[in-house]
Each structure stands twice: as C-alpha cells, then as structure tokens.
C-alpha positions in Angstrom: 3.1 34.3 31.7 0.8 32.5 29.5 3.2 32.2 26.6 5.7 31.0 28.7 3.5 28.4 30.7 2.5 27.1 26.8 6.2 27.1 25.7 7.3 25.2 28.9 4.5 22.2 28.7 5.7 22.1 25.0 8.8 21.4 25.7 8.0 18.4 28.3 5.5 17.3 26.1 8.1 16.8 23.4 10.8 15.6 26.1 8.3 12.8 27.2 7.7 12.2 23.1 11.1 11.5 22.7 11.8 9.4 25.8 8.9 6.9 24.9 10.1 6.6 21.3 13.5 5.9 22.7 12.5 3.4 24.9 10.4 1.7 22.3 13.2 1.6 20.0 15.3 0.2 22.0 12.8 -2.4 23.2 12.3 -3.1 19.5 16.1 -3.5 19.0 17.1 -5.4 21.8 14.2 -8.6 21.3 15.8 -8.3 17.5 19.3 -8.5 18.9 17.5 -11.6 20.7 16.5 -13.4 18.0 19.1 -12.3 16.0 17.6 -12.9 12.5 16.7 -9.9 10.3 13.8 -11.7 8.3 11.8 -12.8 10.9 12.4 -9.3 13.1 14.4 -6.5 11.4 16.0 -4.1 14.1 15.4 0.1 13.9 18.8 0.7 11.9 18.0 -1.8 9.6 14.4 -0.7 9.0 14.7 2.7 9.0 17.4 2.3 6.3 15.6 0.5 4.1 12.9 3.2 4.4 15.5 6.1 3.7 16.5 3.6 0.5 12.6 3.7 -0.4 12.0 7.0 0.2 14.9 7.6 -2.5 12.6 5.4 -5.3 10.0 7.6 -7.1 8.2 4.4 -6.9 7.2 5.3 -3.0 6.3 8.3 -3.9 3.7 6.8 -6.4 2.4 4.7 -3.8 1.8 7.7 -0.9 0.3 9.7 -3.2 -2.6 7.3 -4.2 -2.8 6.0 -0.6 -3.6 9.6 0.4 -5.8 10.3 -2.6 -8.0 7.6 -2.0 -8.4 7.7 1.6 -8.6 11.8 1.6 -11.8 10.9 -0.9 -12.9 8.5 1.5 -13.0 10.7 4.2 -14.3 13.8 2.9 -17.3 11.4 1.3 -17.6 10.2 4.9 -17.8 12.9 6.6 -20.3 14.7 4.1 -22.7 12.0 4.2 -22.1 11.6 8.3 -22.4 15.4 8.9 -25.8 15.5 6.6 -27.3 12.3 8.2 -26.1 13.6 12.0 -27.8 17.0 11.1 -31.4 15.3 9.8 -31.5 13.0 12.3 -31.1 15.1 15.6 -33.7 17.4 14.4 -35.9 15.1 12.1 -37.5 11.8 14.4 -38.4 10.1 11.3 -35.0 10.0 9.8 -33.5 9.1 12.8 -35.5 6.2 13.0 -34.9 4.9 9.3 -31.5 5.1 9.3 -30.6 4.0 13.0 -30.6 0.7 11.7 -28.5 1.1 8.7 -26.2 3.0 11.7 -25.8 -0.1 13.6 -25.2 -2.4 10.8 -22.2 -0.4 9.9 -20.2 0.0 13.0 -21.0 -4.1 14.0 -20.1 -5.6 10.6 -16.5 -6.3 10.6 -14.4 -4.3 7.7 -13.2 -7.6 6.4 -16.7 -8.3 5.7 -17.3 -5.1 3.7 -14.0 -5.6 1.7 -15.0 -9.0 0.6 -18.1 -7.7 -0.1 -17.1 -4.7 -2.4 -14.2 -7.2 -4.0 -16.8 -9.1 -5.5 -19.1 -5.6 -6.3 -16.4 -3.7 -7.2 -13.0 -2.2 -9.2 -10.3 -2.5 -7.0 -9.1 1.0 -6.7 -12.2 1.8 -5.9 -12.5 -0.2 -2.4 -10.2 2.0 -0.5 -12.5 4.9 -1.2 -15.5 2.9 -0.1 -14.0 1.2 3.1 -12.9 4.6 4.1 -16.5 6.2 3.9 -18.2 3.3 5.4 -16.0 3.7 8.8 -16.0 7.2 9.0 -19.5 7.7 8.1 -20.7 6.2 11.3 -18.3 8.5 13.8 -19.7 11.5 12.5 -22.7 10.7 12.3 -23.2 10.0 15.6 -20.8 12.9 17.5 -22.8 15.2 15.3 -26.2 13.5 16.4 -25.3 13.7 20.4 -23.9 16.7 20.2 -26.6 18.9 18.6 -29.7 16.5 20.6 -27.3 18.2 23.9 -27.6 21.9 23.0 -28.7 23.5 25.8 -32.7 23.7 25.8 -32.7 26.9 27.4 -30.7 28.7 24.8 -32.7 27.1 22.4 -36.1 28.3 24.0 -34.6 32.2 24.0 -34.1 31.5 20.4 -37.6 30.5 19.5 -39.0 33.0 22.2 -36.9 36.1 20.3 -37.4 34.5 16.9 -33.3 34.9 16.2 -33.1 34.1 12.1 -31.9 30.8 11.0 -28.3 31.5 9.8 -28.1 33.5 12.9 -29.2 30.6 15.7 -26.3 27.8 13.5 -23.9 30.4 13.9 -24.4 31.5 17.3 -25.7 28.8 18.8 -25.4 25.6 17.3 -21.7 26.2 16.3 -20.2 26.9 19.5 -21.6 24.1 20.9 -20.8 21.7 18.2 -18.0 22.2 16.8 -15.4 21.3 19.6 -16.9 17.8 20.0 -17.7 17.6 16.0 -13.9 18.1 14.9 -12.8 15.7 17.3 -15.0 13.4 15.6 -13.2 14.3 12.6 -10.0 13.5 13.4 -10.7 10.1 14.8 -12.3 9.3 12.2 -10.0 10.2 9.4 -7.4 8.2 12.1 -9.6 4.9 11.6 -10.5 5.7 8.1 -6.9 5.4 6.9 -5.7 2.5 8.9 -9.3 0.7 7.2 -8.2 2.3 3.6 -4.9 0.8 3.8 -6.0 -2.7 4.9 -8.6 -2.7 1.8 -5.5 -2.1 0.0 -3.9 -5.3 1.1 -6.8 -7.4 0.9 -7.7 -6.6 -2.8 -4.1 -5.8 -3.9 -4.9 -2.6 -5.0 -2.0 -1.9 -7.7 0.8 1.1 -7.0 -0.6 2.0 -3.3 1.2 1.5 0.4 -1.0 -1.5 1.0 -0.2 -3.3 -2.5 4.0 -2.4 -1.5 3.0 -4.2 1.9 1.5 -7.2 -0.1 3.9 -7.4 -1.9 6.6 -7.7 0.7 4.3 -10.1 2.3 4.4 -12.4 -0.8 8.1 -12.1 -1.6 8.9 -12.5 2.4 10.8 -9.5 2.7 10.2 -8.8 5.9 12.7 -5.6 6.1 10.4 -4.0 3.4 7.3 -4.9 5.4 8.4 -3.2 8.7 9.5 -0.4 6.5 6.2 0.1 5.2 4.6 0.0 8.2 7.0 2.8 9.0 5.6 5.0 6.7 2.3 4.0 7.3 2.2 5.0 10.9 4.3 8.2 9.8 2.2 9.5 7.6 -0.7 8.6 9.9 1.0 10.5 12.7 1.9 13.8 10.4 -2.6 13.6 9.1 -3.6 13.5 13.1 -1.0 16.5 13.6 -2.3 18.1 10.5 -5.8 17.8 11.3 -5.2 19.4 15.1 -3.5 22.0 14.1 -6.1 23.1 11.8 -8.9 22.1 15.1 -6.7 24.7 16.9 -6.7 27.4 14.4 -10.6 26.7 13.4 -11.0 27.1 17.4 -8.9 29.8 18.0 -10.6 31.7 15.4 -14.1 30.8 17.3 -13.3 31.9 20.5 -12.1 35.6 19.2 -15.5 35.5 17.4 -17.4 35.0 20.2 -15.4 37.4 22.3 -15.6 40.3 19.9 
C-alpha cells in the first residue's frame, strides 16, 4: 500500500512537472512569436537547438567541467568552514560572539561587491572558488548553529546525568536531530553557491567556463547562444539539486533504519 501510494504521488508529481514546463514553453514561444525577432528573444526550438549544436562541441564540455570544478571547491570549502564555525559557536559563547559580526557582514554585502573586491585581490579563476565559499559559508553556518542551540535540553540533561561518552551523545543525539535540517542547508546552499559562482564568472571573464561562454555571447550579441547558456546553466543546476536529494534521502533512509534497529 505504501509503495503504491509513493509510486502514485510520483507519477502526479512528474505529470504536474511536465504541465508547468509546457506551459512555460509555450508562454516563452508565443511572446517570441510576438516580437518576432530571434536576437532580441530566441523561441524554445531555436534555443534548444543551438544547445543540442553546443552540446556537440567539446568546447562545452570544457566549459561544464571547470564551472563544476570550481564551484564543487567552493562549496565543499563552504560548507567545511560553515559546519566548523556552526559547531564552535553553538557550544562555545565566545566564538559566537567574535564571529557573529563577521556573519552579518557576509550575508548583507552584496556579491557584486565581493567580486570586485577579489578582481582587484585576486587570479581570476580563482574568484569562483571564493564567491562560492563566501555564500555558502554563511547558510551553514547558521542552520547548523540553530539547529544544535534547539536540541532538546532534556535529552541533553539525561546525557550529562548518565555520563553517555562523547562519540556516543553526536551520534545518538546530536545527529538525529541535526542532520535533517543541516542537509537541507546544504542543498540550498550549493543552489545559491552556483548561481553566485557562475555570475563571478561573467564579471571577471573567467577564461573556458559557462559564465566566460555567456560573456562572450553577451559581447558578440548572440543572443541565441546566451539563452542557450542559460539553458545549461539552469540544467545542470536542476540535475546538482536532484543529485544532492537523492543522496539527503539515502543519507536519511539509512538514519532512520539506524535508529530503528
């Protein structure tokens, strides 16, 4: 009964999927029917054929790859340095209150600011890397805060009052009670974390990457090639989020049989 309840909300989850892409689609290709010129607003077949084209060029390829490479150091950076500040602070007053500030300047300077910053501070190809680390650093930091400062104090009392090991209380307490809202930190953040890698990419030109392709594009006015990189943008954003739950479902999957065995 269960597997058939999950196979049947599948199913009209991908039905409803489908019906808002079509509909968007076909918004998209009837205001380009309106205006009825390709270089100011490409419609889908057009777009979507110069991305099959791309997709064809090794070139593309080249460009994905370093997009992903720097951003995926980016985000593992940020989230190392979030999850370690997140941990000291909720347990340690006096480096919560040291770095609080440096907390708040992040998230409220604008990642424009921080790219023309590192442009004049650093290489180029390594401001994606940076930018990427400096907006997910934040969202970790803080979901890992809150969550662990909301443990419940009880089960944290029975803990001290037993005198349960270490390893034993982060495993048995802490985790379960973390990790659901700790991983969905994780996957926002990598969401934001991209979208910021990629428009450090424009800004400073950063050679063979997505964001230099969309540059270029930009410069050249080929506007065809610009939607068509914003195609594979969102894609590949898309497939990371999907990649990223799936493993949130098997990493949680695999707790709950844990902690019912």
């Amino acid at each position: 009964m269960n597997r058939s309840t999950t196979r049947d909300n599948l199913i009209k989850k991908i039905i409803f999927v489908l019906i808002s892409a079509v509909f968007w689609t076909a918004l998209w290709d009837f205001i380009s029917y309106k205006v009825g010129m390709k270089y100011v607003l490409p419609s889908p077949a057009v777009t979507f054929k110069r991305l099959y084209e791309m997709m064809g060029e090794s070139e593309f390829y080249l460009y994905a790859g370093n997009s992903l490479l720097s951003i995926l150091k980016g985000f593992i950076g940020g989230a190392l340095i979030g999850t370690v500040l997140g941990a000291l602070s909720a347990f340690l007053k006096g480096v919560d209150i040291l770095f609080s500030p440096l907390n708040t300047v992040i998230k409220a300077t604008p990642v424009a600011s921080f790219i023309i910053l590192a442009f004049i501070w650093m290489n180029n190809s390594d401001i994606p890397v940076l930018i990427s680390v400096l907006m997910i650093t934040p969202i970790v930091w803080s979901a890992l805060k809150s969550a662990l400062q909301n443990v419940d104090r009880e089960l944290i009392e029975m803990a001290n009052t037993y005198k349960i090991p270490f390893f034993k209380r982060i495993t048995a307490l802490y985790l379960p009670s973390v990790l659901p809202s700790y991983l969905t930190a994780l996957v926002t953040a990598m969401g934001l974390g991209w979208k910021a890698g990629i428009a450090a990419e424009v800004l400073c030109g950063t050679n063979d990457t997505l964001g230099n392709g969309l540059l270029t594009a930009k410069t050249y006015l080929e506007t065809v090639d610009m939607f068509a990189y914003t195609v594979a943008i969102v894609v590949l954003s898309v497939i990371i989020e999907l990649a990223f739950r799936a493993i949130i479902k098997a990493i949680s999957r695999k707790e709950r049989r844990n902690g019912t065995a």
